[in-house]
Each structure stands twice: as structure tokens, then as C-alpha cells.
C-alpha positions in Angstrom: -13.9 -6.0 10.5 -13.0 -3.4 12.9 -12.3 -0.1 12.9 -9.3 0.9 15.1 -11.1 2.3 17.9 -12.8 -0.8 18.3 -9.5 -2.7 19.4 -7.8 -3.1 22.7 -4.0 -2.9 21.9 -1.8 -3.9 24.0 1.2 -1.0 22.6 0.2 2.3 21.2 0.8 2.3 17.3 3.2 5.5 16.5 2.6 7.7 13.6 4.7 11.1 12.9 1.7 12.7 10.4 -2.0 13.2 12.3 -4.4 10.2 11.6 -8.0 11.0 11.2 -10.6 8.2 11.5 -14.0 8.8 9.5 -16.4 7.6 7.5 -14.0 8.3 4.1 -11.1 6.3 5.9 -13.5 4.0 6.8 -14.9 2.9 3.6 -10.8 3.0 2.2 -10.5 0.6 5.1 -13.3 -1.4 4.4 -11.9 -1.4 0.3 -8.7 -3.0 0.8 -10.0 -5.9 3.3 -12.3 -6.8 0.5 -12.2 -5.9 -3.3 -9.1 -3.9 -3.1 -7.3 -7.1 -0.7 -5.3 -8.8 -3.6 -3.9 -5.4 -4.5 -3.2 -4.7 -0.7 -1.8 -7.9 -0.1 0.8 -7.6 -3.0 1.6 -4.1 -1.8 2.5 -5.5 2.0 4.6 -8.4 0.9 7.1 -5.4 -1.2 6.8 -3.2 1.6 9.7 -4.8 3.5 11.8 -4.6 0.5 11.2 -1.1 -0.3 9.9 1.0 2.9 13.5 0.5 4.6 15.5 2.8 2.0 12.2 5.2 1.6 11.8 6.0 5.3 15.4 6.1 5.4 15.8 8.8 2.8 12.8 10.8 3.6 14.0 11.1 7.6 17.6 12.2 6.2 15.6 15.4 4.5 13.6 15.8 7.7 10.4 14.9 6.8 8.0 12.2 8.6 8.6 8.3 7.2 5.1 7.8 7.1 5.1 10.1 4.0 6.4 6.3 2.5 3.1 5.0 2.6 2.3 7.7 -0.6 4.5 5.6 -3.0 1.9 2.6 -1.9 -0.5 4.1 -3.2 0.8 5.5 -6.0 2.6 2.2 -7.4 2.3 -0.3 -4.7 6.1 0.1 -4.8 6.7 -0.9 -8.1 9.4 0.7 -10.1 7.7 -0.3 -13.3 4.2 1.1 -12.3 2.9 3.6 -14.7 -0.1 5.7 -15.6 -2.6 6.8 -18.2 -1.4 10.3 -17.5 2.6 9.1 -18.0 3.2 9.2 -14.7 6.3 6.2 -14.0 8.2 4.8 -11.0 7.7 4.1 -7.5 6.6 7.8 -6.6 4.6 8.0 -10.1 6.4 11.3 -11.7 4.9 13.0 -14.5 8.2 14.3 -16.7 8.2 17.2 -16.1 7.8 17.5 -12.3 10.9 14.7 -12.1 13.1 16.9 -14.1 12.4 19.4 -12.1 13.9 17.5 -9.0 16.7 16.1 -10.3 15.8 12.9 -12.1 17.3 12.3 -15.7 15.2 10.8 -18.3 16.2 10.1 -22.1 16.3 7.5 -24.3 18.9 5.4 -22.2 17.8 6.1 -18.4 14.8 6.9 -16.4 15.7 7.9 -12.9 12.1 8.0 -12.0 12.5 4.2 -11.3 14.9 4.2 -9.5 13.5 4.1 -5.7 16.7 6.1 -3.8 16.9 9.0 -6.8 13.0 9.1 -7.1 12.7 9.1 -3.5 15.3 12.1 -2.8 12.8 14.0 -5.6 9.8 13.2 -3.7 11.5 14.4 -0.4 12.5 17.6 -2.2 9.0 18.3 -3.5 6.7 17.2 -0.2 9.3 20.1 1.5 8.5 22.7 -0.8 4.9 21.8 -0.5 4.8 21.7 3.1 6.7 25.2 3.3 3.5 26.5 1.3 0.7 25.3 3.2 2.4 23.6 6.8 -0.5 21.1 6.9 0.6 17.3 5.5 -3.1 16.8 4.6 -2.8 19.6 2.1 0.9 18.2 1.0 -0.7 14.9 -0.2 -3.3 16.4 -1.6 -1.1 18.2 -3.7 1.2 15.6 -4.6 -2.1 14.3 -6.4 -3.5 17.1 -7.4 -0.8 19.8 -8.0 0.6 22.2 -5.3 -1.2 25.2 -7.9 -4.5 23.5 -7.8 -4.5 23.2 -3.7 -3.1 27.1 -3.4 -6.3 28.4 -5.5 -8.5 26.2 -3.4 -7.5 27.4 -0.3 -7.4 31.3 -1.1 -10.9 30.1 -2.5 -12.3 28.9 0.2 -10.2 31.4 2.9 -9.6 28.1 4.9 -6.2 25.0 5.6 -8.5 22.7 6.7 -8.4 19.8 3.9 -11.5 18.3 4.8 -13.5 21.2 4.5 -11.3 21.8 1.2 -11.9 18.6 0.0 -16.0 19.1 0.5 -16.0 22.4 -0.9 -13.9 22.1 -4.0 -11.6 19.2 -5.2 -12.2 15.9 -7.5 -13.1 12.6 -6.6 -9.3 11.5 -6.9 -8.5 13.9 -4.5 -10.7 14.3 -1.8 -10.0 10.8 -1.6 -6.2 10.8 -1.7 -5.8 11.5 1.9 -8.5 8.7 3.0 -6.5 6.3 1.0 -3.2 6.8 2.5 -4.7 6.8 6.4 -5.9 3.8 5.9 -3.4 2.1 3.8 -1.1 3.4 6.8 -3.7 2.0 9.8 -3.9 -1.4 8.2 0.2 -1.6 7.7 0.8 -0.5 10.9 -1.3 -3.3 12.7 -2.5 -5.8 9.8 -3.6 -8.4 12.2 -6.1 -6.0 13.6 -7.7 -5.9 9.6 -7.6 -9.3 9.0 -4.0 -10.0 7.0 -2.1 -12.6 8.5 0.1 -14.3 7.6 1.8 -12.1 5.1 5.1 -13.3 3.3 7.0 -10.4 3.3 9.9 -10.0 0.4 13.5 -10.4 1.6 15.4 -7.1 1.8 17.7 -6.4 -0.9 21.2 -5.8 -0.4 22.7 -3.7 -2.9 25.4 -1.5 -3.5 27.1 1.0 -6.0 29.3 0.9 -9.0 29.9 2.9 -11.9 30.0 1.5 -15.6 32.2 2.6 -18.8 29.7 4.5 -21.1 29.0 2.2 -23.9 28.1 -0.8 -21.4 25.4 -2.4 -23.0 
């Protein structure tokens, strides 16, 4: 196993949020090339089904496409993913927060699966976030934790700087969001350089849209 500074590459890999390397990404790293490498491996092989229309969406709202990589490790890009906490979908909304973006949920619909709808809600909320603290460590942070929870933290502590948040003040969960999604976002940029060849990456899907009579069963 090696860590990315360890590699010669022969192209420079592009990101559009900062990438930290240390010992937290590390161990993340280090997780998914061996007990978490089933789970990682079934997230790659739906990435190039799904990542398409995420990054898609989330560059129309003006935000970075690696932001994408959140909804792997929320769901492993799974519409049907859910939590204890009732969390559902693809970008793992709570109820409440999806209503509060847009997405419908009653007895016959649950918009929270559906990856464009879900994904125009998670755009919408990383914004608002991102308006509060202008740091995208901080934004995935509180996509975990709750923008509320990272505000009091950082009038806390007097400081933006996540790690030194993250030390200081938040859970386990947390502190180790950001970790998670570097190096879920290293690996799938270059998963050679990990170890995972060979991956059979999902077909696209083509799809498009049509309305249906109520009553349509």
C-alpha cells in the first residue's frame, strides 16, 4: 500500500476542494484497501452510473463535483440506503432537512431517492453552508453533523480551521467525516495506485422524463 506521495504519476490528478494527506486520511485509506474493500469495491462499480448526473447537477449550482464523492459515503450511491437515524436516499436526508429543500415525501413518493431531486437539495444545502463558514472542510462537516452544531464549535473555539475543530470539540463520526471523504476521493481518482483493478464499472443509464395520470398504479 502506498500513500499518494509515495507514487510517481505520470499526469497530475485534479481536484476542485483542498486535499489533506495525514495520518486520519491515512488510516481511512488504509480501511477501504482492506476491511472496508468489499464495501469500496461495490461503491466504484455504481459510481459510473451515478457520479455523471451528480457532478453534473452540482457544477450547474456552482459548486465543486468532488462534493459527489459525499453521497459515497453516505449511501455508496444507493437510492435505497437508509439509517438508524431515518436518514434515506442517495444523499441520506433526515425528513425534515429534505423538506426543507424541496423534496416531497408522503405515503405515495419519496423524492429523497430520487438521485437528480435529492441531488438539486444537497446542492442547495452545501451553498448555504458554505455561505456560513466559506471553508468546504467545515461544509462536510456539517452535512454530518448539522450546520448549528459546526457554528457553536467554531464561535467556541474562536477558530475555521476544521482540524483543530475537529481535535478540540466534535464526535468520533465527525472528526472523521472529512478523513473519509479525502480518501474515498484519493482512491477513486487513481484506484490502480491503491490496489483496485480491474473494476467492472456499471453501464450508464439512459433515462428520460414523462409524466403519468394520477391514479397510475
Amino acid at each position: 500500500r502506498k500513500a499518494l506521495g509515495d507514487i510517481a504519476m505520470d499526469s497530475p490528478l485534479i481536484f476542485d476542494i483542498p486535499v489533506a494527506y495525514n495520518s486520519r486520511v491515512k488510516y481511512w485509506i488504509e480501511f477501504y484497501q482492506t476491511n472496508g474493500r468489499s464495501w469500496y469495491l461495490k461503491w466504484m462499480e455504481r459510481s459510473s452510473r451515478y457520479l455523471p448526473l451528480l457532478q453534473k447537477t452540482l457544477k450547474q449550482n456552482g459548486l465543486p463535483q468532488d462534493l459527489a464523492y459525499i453521497a459515497m459515503i453516505e449511501s455508496g450511491f444507493s437510492s435505497q440506503a437508509s439509517s438508524s437515524a431515518q436518514a434515506v436516499g442517495p444523499w441520506q436526508f433526515i425528513r425534515e432537512t429534505g423538506n426543507r429543500y424541496g423534496l416531497r415525501t408522503n405515503w405515495w413518493l419519496d423524492e429523497r431517492r430520487d438521485f437528480h431531486k435529492s441531488t438539486i437539495a444537497a446542492a442547495k444545502y452545501l451553498k448555504k453552508m458554505h455561505s456560513m463558514f466559506n471553508n468546504w472542510y467545515l461544509v462536510a462537516a456539517g452535512y454530518n453533523a448539522g450546520e448549528n452544531r459546526i457554528k457553536r464549535a467554531i464561535k467556541r473555539h474562536r477558530t475555521k480551521n476544521f482540524w483543530k475543530i475537529a481535535q478540540l470539540d466534535l464526535q468520533t463520526e465527525t472528526r472523521d467525516y472529512v478523513p473519509k471523504l479525502i480518501a474515498a476521493l484519493l482512491i477513486a481518482k487513481a484506484p490502480q495506485l491503491y490496489g483496485f483493478n480491474n473494476i467492472n464499472y456499471a453501464a450508464p443509464l439512459t433515462s428520460e422524463i414523462f409524466r403519468v395520470p394520477g391514479g397510475t398504479h
